[in-house]
RODO-814329 format. One record per atom (N, C-alpha, C, O, CB): residue in three letters; residue number from 1; x, y, z. Coordinates in steps of 0.001 Angstrom, whole numbers, padded with zeros to 6 digits. Glycine has a CB too. Layout:
<rs>
r ala&k NUM&x X&y Y&z Z
...
</rs>
This chain:
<rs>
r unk&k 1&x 012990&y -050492&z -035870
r unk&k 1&x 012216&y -051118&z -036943
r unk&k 1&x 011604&y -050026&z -037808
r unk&k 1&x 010790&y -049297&z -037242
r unk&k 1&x 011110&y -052056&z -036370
r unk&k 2&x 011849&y -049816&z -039000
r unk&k 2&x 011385&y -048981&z -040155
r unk&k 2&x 010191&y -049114&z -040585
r unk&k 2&x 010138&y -049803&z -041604
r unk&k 2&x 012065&y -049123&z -041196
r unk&k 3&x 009102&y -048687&z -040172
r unk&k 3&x 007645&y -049366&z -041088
r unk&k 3&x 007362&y -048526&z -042309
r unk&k 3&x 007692&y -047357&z -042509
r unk&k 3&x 006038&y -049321&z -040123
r unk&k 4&x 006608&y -049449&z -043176
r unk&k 4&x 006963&y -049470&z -045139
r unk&k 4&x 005658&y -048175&z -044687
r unk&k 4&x 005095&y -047990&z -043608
r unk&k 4&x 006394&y -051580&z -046750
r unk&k 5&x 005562&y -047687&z -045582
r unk&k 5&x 004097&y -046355&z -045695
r unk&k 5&x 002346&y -047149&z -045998
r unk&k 5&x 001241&y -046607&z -045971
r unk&k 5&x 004499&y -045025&z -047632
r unk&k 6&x 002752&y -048697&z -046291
r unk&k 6&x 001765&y -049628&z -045964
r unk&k 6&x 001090&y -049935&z -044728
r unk&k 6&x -000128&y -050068&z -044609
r unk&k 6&x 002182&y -050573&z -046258
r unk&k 7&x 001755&y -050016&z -044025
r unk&k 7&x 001978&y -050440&z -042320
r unk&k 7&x 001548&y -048890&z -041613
r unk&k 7&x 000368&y -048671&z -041341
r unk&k 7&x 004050&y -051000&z -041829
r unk&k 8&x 002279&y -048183&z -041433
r unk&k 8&x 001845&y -046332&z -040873
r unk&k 8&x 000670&y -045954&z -041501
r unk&k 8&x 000051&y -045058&z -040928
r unk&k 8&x 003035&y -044942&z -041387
r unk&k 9&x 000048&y -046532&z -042840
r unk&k 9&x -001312&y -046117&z -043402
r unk&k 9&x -002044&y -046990&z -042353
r unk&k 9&x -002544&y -046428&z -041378
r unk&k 9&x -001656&y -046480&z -045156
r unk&k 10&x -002130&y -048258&z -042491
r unk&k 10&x -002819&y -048879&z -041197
r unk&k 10&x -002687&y -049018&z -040156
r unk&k 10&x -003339&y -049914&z -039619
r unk&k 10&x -003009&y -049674&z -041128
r unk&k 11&x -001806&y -048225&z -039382
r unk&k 11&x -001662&y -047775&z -038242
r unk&k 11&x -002539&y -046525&z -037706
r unk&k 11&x -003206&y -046320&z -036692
r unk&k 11&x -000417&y -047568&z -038220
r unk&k 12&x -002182&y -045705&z -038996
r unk&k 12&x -002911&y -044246&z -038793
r unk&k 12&x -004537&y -044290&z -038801
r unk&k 12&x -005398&y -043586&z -038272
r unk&k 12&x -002443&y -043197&z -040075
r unk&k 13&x -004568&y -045513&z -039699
r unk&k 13&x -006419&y -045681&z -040031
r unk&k 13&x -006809&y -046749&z -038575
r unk&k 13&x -007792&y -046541&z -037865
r unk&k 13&x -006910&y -046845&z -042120
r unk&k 14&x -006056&y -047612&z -038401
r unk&k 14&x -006672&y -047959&z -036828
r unk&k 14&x -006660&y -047221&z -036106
r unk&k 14&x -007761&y -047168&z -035557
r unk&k 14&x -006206&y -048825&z -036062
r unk&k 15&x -005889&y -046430&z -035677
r unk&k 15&x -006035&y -045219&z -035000
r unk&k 15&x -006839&y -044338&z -034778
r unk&k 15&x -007218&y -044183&z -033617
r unk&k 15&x -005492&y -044708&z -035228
r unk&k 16&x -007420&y -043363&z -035991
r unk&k 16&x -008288&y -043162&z -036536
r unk&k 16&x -009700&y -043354&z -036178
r unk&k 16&x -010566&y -042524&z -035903
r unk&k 16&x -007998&y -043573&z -037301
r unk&k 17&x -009740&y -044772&z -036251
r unk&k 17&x -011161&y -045660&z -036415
r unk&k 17&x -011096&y -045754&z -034397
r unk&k 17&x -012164&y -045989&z -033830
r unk&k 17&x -010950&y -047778&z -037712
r unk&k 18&x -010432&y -045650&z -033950
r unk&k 18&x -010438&y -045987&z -032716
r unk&k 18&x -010840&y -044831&z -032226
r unk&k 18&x -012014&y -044758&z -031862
r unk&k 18&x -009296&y -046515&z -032198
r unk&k 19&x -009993&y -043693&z -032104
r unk&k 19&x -010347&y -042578&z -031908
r unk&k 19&x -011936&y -042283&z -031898
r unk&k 19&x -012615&y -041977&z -030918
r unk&k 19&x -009661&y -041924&z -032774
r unk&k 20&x -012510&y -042512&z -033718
r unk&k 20&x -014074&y -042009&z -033835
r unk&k 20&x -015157&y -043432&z -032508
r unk&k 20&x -016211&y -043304&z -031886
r unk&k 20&x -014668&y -042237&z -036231
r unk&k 21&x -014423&y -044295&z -032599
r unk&k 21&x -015491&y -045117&z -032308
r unk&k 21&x -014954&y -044357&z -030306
r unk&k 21&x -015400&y -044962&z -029331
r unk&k 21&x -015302&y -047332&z -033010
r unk&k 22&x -014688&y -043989&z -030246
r unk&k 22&x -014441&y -043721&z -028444
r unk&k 22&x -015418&y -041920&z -028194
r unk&k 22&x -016097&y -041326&z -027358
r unk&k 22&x -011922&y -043481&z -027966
r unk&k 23&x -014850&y -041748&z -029567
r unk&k 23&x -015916&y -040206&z -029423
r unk&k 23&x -017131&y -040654&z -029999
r unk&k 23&x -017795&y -039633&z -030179
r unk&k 23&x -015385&y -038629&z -030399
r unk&k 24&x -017776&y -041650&z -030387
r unk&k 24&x -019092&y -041890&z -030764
r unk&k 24&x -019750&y -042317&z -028997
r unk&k 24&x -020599&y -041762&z -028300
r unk&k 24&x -019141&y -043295&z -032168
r unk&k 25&x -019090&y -043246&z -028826
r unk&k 25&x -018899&y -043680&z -026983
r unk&k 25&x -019229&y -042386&z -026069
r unk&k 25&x -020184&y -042510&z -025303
r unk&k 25&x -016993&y -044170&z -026491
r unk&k 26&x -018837&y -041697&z -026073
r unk&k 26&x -018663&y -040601&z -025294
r unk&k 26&x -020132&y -039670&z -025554
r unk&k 26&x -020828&y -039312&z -024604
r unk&k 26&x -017181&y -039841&z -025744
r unk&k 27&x -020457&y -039361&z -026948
r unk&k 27&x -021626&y -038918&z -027212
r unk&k 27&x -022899&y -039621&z -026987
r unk&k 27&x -023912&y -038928&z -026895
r unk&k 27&x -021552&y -038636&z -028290
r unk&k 28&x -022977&y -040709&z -026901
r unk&k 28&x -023855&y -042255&z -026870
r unk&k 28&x -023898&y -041509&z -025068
r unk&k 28&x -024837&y -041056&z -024414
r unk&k 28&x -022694&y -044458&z -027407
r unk&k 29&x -022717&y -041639&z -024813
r unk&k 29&x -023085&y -042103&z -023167
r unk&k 29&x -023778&y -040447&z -022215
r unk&k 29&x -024449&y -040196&z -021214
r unk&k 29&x -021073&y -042801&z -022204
r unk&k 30&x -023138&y -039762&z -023227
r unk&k 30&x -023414&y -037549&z -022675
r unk&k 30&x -024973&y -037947&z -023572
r unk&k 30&x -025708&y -036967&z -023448
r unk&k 30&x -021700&y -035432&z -023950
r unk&k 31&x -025452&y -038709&z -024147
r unk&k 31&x -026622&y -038520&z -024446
r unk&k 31&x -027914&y -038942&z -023437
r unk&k 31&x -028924&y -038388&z -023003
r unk&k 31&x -026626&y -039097&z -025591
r unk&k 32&x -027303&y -040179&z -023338
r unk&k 32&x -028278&y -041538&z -022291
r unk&k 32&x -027402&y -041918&z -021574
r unk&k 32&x -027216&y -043114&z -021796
r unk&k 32&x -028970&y -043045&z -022993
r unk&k 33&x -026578&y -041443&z -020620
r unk&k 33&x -026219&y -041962&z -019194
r unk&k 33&x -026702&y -043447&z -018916
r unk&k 33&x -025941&y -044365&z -018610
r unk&k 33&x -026902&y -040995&z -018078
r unk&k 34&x -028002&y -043545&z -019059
r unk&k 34&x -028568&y -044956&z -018153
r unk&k 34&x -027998&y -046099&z -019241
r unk&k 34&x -027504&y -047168&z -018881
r unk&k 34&x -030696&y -045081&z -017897
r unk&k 35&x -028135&y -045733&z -020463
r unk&k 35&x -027549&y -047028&z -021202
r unk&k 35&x -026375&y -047321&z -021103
r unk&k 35&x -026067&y -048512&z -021113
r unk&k 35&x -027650&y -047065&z -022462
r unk&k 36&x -025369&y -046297&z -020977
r unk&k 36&x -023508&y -046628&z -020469
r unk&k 36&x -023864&y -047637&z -019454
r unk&k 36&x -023550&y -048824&z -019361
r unk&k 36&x -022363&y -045064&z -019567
r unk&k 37&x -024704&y -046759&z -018606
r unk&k 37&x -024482&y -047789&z -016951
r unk&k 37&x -025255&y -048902&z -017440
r unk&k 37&x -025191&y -050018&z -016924
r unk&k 37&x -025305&y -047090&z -015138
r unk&k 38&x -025842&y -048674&z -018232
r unk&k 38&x -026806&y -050800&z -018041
r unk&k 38&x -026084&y -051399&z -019093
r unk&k 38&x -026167&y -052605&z -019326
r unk&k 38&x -029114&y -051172&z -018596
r unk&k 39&x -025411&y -050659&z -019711
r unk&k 39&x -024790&y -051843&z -020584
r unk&k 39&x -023325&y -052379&z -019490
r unk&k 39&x -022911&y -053537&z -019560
r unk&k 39&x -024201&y -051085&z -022488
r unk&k 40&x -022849&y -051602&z -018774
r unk&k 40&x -021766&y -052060&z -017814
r unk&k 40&x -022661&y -052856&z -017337
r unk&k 40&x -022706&y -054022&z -017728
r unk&k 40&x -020985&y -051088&z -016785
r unk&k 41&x -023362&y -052469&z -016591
r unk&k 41&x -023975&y -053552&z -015318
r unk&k 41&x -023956&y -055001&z -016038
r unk&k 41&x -023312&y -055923&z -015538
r unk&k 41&x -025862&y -053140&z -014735
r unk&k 42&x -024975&y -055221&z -017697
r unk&k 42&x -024690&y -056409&z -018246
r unk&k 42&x -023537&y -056599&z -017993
r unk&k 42&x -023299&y -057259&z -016982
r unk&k 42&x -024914&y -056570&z -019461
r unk&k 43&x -022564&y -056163&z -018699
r unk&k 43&x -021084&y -057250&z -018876
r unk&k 43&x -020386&y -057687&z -017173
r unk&k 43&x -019895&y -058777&z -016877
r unk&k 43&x -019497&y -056089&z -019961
r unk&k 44&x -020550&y -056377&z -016178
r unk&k 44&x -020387&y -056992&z -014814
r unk&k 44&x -020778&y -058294&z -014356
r unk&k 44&x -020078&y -059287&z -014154
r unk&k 44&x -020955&y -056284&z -014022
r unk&k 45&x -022645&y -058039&z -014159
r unk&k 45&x -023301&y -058752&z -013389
r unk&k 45&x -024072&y -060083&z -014776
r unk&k 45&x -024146&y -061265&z -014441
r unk&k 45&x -024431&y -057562&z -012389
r unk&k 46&x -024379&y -059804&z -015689
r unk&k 46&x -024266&y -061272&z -016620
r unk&k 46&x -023272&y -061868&z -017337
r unk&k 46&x -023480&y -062937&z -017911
r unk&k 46&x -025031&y -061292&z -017572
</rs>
């Protein structure tokens, strides 16, 4: 399947956007540890 340079632009920009939002994650969590874990614990245990 050939994708148009429409399609690979929004591929590359979801990508992208995924990437920053996982390294924002990562800094969030190397900042405050306890909020990673209590925000898991919410989605676990409520």
């Amino acid at each position: 399947m050939k994708l148009t340079p429409l399609w690979r632009g929004f591929i590359a920009g979801a990508a992208i956007a995924l990437g920053a939002a996982a390294l924002g994650l990562i800094f969030v969590a190397y900042q405050q540890p306890g909020l990673l874990l209590q925000l898991v614990n919410l989605r676990y245990c409520g």
